[in-house]
matplotlib code that plots the C-alpha trace (Angstrom):
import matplotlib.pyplot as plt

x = [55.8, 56.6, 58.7, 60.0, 61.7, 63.3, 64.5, 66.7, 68.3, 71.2, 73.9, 73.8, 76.9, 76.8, 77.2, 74.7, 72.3, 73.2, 72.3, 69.1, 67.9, 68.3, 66.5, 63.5, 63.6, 62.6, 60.2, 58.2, 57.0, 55.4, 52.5, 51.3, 52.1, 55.2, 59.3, 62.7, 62.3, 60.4, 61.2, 63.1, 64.4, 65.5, 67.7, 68.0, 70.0, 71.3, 67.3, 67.1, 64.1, 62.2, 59.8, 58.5, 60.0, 63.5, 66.1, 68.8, 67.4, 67.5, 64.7, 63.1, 60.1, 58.9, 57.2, 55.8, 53.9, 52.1, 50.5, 47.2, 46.1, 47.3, 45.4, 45.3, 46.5, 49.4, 50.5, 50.4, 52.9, 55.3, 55.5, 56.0, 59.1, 60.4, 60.3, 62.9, 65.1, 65.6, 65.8, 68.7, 70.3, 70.2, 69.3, 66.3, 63.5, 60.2, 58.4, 60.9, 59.8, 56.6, 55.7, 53.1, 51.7, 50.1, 47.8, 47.7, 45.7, 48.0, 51.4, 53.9, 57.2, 58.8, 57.0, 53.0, 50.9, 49.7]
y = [85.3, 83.2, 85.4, 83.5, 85.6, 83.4, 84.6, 82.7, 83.0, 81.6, 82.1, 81.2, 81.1, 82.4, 78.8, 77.5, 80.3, 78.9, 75.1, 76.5, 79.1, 75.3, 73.5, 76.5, 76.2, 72.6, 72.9, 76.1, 73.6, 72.6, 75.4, 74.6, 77.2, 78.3, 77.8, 78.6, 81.4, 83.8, 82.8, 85.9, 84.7, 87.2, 85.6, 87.7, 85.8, 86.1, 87.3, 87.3, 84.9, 84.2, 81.0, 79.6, 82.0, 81.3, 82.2, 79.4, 77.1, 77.5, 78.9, 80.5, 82.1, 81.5, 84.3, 82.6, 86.0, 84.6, 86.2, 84.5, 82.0, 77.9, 75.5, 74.1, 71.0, 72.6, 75.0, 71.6, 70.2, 73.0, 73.3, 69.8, 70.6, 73.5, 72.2, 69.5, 71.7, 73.8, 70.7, 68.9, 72.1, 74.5, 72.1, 74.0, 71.5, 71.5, 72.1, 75.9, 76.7, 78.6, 79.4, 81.8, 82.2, 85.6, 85.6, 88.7, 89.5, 92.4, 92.0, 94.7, 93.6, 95.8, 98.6, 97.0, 95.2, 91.1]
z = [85.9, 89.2, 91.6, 94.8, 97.7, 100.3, 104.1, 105.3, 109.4, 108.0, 105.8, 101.5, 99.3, 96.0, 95.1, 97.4, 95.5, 91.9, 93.2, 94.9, 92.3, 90.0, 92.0, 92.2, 88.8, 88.4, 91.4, 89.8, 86.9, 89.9, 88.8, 85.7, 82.5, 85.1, 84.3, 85.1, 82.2, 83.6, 87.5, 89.3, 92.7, 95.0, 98.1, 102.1, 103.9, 107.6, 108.5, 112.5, 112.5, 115.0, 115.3, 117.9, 120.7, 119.8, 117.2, 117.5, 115.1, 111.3, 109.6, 106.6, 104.8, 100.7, 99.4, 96.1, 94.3, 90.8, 87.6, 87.7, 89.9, 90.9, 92.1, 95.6, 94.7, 92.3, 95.3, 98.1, 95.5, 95.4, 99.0, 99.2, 96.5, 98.3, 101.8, 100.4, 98.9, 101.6, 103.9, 101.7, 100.9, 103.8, 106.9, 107.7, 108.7, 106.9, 110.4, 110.3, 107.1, 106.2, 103.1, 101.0, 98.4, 96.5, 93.3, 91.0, 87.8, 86.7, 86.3, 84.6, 82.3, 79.6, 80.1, 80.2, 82.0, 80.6]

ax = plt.figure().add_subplot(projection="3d")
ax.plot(x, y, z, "-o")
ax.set_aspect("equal")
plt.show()
């Protein structure tokens, strides 16, 4: 159960969203054991971001939250995966973009907890 919330300072289409949410979906097999099936991606666009001292530059933030735990290596991969989609599809540079990443052993869906 991958959940990936991105922040945007800039504007995304609902088409732009379909073509990303894709692409996230490809780029979450990135974890191993995680897919597009049980990936909920939540998009907040037009975010007044600031990075570095200024706001006129586009920008973003990943939260990546996980049931059970990735490896270093897999997580380096999936920024690696992310930072180009948001860079082909948005503009936003890889050097605007942070991203992070949150571990949890209990995780509730349809009423229980895995």
């Amino acid at each position: 159960m991958p959940y990936l919330c991105a922040r945007t300072s800039i504007s995304v289409s609902p088409e732009k969203e379909a073509i990303l949410k894709a692409k996230f979906g490809k780029a979450i097999e990135n974890i191993p054991g995680k897919t597009e099936q049980w990936l909920m991606v939540e998009f907040v666009d037009n975010c007044r971001l600031w990075f570095r001292g200024q706001n006129d530059t586009p920008a973003a933030i990943v939260q990546v939250d996980l049931f059970g735990r990735a490896s270093d290596e897999a997580c380096t991969r999936l920024t690696a995966a992310l930072s180009e989609i948001f860079s082909e599809e948005l503009g936003i540079a890889p050097d605007h973009l942070y991203i992070k990443y949150k571990d949890f052993d209990q995780w509730g869906w349809n009423g229980s907890n895995f």
